[in-house]
DOLO-41453 format. One record per residue (C-alpha): residue in three letters; x, y, z. Coordinates in Angstrom, 2 decimals, m for minus. Example, Ala and Ser with C-alpha at 12.3 -4.5 7.8 and 13.67 -1.06 7.14 Angstrom:
! DOLO-41453
<code->ala; u->12.30; v->m4.50; w->7.80>
<code->ser; u->13.67; v->m1.06; w->7.14>
This chain:
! DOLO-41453
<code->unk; u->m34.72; v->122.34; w->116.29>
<code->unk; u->m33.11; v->125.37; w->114.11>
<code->unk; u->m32.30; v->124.71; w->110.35>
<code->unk; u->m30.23; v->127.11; w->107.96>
<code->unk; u->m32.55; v->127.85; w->104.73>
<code->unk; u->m31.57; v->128.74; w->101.84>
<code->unk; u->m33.95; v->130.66; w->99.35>
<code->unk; u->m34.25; v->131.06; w->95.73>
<code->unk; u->m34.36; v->134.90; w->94.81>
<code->unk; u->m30.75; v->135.69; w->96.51>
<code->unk; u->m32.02; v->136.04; w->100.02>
<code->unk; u->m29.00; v->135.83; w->102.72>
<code->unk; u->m29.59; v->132.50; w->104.12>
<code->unk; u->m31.41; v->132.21; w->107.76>
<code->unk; u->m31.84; v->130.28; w->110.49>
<code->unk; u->m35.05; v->129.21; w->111.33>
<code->unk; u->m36.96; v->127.33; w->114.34>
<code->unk; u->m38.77; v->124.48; w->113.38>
<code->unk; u->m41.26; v->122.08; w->115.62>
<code->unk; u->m40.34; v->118.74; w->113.43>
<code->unk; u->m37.43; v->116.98; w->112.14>
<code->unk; u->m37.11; v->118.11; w->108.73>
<code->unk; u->m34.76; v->116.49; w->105.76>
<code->unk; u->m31.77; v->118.10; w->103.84>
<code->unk; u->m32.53; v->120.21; w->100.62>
<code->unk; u->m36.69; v->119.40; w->101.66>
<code->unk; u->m38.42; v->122.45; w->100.56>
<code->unk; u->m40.37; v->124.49; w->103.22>
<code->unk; u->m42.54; v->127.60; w->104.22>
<code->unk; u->m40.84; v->130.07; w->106.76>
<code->unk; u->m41.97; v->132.89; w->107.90>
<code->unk; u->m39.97; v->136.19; w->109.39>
<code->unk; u->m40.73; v->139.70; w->109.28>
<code->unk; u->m40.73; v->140.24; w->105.69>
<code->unk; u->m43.47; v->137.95; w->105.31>
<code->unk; u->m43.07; v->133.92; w->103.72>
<code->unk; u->m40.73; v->132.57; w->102.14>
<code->unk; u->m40.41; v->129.30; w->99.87>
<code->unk; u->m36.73; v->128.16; w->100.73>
<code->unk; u->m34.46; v->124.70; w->101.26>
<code->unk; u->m32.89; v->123.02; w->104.07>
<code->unk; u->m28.91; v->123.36; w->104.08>
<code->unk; u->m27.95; v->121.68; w->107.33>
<code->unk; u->m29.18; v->121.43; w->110.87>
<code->unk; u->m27.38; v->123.73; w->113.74>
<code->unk; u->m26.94; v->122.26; w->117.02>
<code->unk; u->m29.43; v->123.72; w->119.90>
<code->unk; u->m26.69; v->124.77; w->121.68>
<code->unk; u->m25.44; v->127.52; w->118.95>
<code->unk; u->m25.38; v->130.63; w->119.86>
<code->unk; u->m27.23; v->131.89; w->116.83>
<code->unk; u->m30.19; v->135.23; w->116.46>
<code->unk; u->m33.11; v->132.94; w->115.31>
<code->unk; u->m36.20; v->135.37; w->113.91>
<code->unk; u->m37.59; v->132.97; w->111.51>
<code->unk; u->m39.91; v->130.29; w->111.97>
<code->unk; u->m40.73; v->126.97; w->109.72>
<code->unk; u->m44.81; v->127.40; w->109.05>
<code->unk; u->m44.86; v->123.66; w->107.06>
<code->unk; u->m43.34; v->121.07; w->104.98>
<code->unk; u->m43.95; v->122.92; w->101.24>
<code->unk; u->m46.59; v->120.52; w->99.64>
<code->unk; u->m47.32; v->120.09; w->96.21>
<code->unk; u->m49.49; v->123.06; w->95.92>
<code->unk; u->m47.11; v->125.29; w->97.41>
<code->unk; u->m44.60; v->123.91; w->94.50>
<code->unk; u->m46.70; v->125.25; w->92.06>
<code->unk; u->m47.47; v->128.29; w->93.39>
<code->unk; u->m43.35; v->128.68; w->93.35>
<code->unk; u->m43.15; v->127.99; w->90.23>
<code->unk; u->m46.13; v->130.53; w->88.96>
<code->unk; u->m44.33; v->133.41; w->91.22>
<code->unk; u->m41.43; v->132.90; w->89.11>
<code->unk; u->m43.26; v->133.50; w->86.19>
<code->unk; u->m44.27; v->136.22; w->87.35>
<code->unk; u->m40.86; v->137.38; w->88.70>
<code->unk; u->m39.74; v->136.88; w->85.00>
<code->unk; u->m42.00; v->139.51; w->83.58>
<code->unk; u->m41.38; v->142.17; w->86.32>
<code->unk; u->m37.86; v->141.95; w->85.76>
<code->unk; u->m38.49; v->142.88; w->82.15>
<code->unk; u->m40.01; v->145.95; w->83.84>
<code->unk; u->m37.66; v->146.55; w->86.31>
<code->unk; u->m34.44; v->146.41; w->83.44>
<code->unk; u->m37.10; v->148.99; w->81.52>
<code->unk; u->m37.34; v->151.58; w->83.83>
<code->unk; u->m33.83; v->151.11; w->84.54>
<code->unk; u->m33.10; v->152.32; w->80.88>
<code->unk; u->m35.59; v->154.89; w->81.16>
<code->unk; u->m33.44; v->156.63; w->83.64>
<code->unk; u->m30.19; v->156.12; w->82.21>
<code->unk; u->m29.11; v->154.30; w->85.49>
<code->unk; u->m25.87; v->152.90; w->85.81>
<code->unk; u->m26.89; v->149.40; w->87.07>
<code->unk; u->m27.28; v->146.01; w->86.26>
<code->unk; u->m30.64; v->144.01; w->86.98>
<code->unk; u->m28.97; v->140.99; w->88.30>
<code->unk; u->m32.54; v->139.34; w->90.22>
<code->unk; u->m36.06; v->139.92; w->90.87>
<code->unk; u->m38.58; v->137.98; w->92.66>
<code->unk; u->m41.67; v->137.62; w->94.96>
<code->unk; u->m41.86; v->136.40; w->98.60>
<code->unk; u->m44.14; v->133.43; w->98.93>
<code->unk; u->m47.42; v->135.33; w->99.40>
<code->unk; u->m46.33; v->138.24; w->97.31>
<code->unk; u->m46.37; v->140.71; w->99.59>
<code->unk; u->m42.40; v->142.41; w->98.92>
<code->unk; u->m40.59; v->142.29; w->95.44>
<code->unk; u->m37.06; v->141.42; w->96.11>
<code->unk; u->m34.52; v->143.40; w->93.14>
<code->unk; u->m30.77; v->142.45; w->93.23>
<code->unk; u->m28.46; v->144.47; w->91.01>
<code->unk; u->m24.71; v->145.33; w->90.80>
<code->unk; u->m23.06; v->148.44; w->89.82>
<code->unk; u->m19.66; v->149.77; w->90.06>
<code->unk; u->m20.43; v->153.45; w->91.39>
<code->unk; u->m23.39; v->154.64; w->93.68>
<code->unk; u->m26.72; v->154.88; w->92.07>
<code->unk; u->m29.20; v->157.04; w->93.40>
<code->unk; u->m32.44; v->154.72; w->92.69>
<code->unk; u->m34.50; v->157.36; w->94.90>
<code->unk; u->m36.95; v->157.99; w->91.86>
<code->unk; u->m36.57; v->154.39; w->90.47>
<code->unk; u->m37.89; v->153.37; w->93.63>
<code->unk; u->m41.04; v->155.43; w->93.94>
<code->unk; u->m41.94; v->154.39; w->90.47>
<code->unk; u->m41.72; v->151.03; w->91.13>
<code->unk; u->m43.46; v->150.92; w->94.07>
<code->unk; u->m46.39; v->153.09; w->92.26>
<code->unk; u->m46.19; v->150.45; w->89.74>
<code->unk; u->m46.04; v->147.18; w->91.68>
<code->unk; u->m48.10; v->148.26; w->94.45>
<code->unk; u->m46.09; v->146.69; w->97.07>
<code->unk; u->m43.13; v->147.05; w->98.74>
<code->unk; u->m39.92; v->146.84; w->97.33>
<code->unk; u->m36.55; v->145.98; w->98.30>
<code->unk; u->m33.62; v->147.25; w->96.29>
<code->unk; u->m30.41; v->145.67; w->97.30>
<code->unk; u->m26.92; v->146.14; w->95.21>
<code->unk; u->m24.98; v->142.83; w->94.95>
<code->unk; u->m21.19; v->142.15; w->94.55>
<code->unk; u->m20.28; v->140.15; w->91.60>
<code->unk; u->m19.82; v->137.13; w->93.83>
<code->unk; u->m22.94; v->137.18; w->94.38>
<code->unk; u->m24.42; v->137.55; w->90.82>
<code->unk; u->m22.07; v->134.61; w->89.75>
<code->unk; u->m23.65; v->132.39; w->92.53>
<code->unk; u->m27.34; v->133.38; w->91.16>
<code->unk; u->m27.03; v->133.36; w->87.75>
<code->unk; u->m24.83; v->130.08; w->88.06>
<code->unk; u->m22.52; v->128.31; w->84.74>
<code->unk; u->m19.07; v->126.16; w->84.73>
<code->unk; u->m16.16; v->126.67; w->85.96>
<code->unk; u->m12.67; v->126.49; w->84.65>
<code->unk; u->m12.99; v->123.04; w->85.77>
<code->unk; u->m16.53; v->121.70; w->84.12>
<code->unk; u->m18.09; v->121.53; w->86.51>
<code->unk; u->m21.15; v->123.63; w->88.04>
<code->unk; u->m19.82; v->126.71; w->90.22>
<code->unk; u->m18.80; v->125.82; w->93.70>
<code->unk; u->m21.02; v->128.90; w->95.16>
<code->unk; u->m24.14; v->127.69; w->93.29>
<code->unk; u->m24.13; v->124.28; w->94.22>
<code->unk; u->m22.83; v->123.89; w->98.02>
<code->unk; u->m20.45; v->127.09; w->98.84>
<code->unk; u->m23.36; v->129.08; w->101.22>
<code->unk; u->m20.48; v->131.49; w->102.26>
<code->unk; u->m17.93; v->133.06; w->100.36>
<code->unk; u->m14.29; v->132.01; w->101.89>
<code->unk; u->m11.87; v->134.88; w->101.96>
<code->unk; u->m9.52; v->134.21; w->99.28>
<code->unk; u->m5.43; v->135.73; w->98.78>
<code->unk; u->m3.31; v->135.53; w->95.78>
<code->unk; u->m1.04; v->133.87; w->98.54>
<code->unk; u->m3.20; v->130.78; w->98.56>
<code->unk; u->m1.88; v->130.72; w->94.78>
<code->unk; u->1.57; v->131.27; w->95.52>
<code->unk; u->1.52; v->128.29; w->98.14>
<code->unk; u->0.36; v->125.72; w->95.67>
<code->unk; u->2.67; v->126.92; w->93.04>
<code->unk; u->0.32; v->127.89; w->90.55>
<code->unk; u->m0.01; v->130.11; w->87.82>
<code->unk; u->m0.18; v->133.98; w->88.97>
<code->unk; u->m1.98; v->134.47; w->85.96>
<code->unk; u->m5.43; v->135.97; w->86.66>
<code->unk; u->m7.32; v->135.07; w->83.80>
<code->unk; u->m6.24; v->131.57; w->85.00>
<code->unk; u->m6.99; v->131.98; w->88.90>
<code->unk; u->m10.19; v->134.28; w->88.72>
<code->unk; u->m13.71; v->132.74; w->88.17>
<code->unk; u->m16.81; v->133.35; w->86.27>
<code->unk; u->m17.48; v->136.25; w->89.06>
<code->unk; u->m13.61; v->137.87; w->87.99>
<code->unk; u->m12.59; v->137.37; w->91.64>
<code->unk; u->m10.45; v->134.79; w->92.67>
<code->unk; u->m11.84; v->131.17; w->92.88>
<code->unk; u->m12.86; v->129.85; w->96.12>
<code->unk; u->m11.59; v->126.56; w->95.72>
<code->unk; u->m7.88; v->127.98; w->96.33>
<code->unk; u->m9.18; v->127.61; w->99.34>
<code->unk; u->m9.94; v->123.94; w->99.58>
<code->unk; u->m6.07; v->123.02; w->100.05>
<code->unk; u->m4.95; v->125.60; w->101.69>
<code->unk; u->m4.36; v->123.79; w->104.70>
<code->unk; u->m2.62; v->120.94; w->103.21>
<code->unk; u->m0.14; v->123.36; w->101.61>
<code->unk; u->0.80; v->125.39; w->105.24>
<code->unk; u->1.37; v->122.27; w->106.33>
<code->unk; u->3.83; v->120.81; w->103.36>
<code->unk; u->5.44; v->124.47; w->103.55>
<code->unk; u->6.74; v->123.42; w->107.19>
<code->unk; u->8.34; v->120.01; w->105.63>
<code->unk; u->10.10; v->121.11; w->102.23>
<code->unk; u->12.97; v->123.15; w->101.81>
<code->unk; u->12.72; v->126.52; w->99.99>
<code->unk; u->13.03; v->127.40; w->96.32>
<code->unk; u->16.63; v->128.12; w->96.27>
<code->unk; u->17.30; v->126.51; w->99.46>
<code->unk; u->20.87; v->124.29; w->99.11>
<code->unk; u->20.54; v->120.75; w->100.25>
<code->unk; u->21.92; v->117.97; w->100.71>
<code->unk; u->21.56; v->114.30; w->98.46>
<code->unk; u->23.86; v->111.54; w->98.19>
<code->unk; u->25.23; v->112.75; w->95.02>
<code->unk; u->26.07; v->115.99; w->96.52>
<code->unk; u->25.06; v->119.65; w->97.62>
<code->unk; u->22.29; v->121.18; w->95.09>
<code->unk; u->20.04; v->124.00; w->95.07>
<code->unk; u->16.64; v->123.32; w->94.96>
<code->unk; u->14.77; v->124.55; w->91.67>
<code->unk; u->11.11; v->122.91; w->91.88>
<code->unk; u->8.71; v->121.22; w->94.22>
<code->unk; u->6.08; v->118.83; w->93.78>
<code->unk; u->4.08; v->118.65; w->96.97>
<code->unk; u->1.24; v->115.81; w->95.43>
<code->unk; u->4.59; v->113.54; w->94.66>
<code->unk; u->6.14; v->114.49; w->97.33>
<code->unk; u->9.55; v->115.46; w->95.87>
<code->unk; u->12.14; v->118.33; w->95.17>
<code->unk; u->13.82; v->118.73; w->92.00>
<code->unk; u->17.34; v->119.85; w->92.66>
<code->unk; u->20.19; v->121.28; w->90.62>
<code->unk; u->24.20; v->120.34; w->90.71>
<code->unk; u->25.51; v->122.47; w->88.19>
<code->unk; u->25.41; v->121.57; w->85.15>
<code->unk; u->22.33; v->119.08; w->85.47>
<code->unk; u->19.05; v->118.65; w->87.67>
<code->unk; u->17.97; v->115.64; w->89.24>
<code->unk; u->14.06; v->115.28; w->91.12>
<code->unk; u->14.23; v->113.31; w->94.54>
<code->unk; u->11.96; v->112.31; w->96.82>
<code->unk; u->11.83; v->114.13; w->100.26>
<code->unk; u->13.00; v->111.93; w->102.04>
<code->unk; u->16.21; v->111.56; w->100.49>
<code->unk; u->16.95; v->115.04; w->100.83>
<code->unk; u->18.47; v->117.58; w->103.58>
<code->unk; u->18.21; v->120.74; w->104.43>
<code->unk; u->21.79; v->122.01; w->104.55>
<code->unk; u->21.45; v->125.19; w->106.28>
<code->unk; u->25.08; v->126.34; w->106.71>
């Protein structure tokens, strides 16, 4: 059986081999050829994917491997304090966004973003003299920092890439045109100051309505006359249509295209 895992210091998700039926979100111990990891089922892939499997689930985690999670964050915390230190120390243009341990702290994983290129060349030699093991130093986009470091949304709720988004959609300001919304982007950007993902979610449902209702300043025909057509309201289903002097909404069925 292969499972996608999802870990907890920012790791890309994997797929991994597993000898028994494991259960959704049920923590485990894989292991690849960074070492082990502590991660979380996300879904199971059908055997007939054609997918480049290199890591392997060791075990259900048990309760001991919980709290031996839990004590390498701890630790993660205070090397990040170091990390964001020697950061300073060289003046370096870049954010600590992330740092933690593999499961049998062997490699300290450090996410940051930064606008320009940083050479970290030195920054890495100290840290590795410092930590005495080896280091990974990967810059992040801030899609990615949003999804670790998590918060609400425009909407209340918890951020869609924290919670169940494991890859980021590609998103348009098109999408936003579509639906008719605000092209505003302190109103269509998220927490990450890119453009939500969920302008995504009914995308579909808008190509399709597009093929159905007449165009903004398409003329059309109603049974009080020929009007131009001023607003739409895909959810209701209607078209609000002027005839001169007033405007009138309709619903879409009573309306048609008059394309002479």
């Amino acid at each position: 059986m292969i499972y996608e895992v999802k870990f907890g210091h920012g790791e890309t998700n994997a797929f991994a081999d597993s000898e028994t039926a494991l259960e959704l979100q049920e923590g485990v111990i894989v292991r690849s050829d960074k070492g082990m990891n502590y991660g979380r089922i996300i879904r199971e892939i059908p055997t007939d994917t054609a997918l480049e499997v290199k890591h392997t689930v060791l075990r259900k985690a048990n309760e001991e491997d919980e709290l031996r999670v839990k004590t390498l964050n701890d630790l993660a915390l205070e090397a990040k304090t170091r990390v964001r230190q020697l950061v300073l120390d060289q003046k370096l243009e870049m954010k600590i966004i992330e740092v933690a341990y593999n499961y049998d702290q062997t490699q300290l994983f450090i996410s940051f973003t930064a606008e320009n290129r940083v050479d970290f060349r030195v920054l890495l030699r100290e840290l590795a003299a410092y930590f005495r093991i080896r280091i990974e130093l990967r810059q992040i986009g801030p899609r990615d920092a949003a999804k670790i470091y998590g918060g609400l949304g425009p909407c209340g709720r918890p951020l869609c890439c924290s919670e169940f988004v494991y890859e980021f959609p590609n998103v348009s300001i098109k999408m936003a045109k579509n639906q008719n919304l605000s092209l505003k982007q302190s109103k269509l950007n998220g927490l990450c100051g890119r453009l939500m993902c969920c302008l995504t979610y009914e995308e579909d449902f808008y190509k399709e309505a597009q093929e159905i209702f007449p165009d903004f300043g398409e003329k059309v025909v109603t049974a009080e006359g020929t009007g131009k057509v001023i607003g739409l309201n895909v959810l209701k289903n209607s078209v609000k249509i002027r005839f001169g002097e007033y405007s009138k909404e309709f619903e879409l069925a009573e309306v048609e295209v008059n394309r002479g």
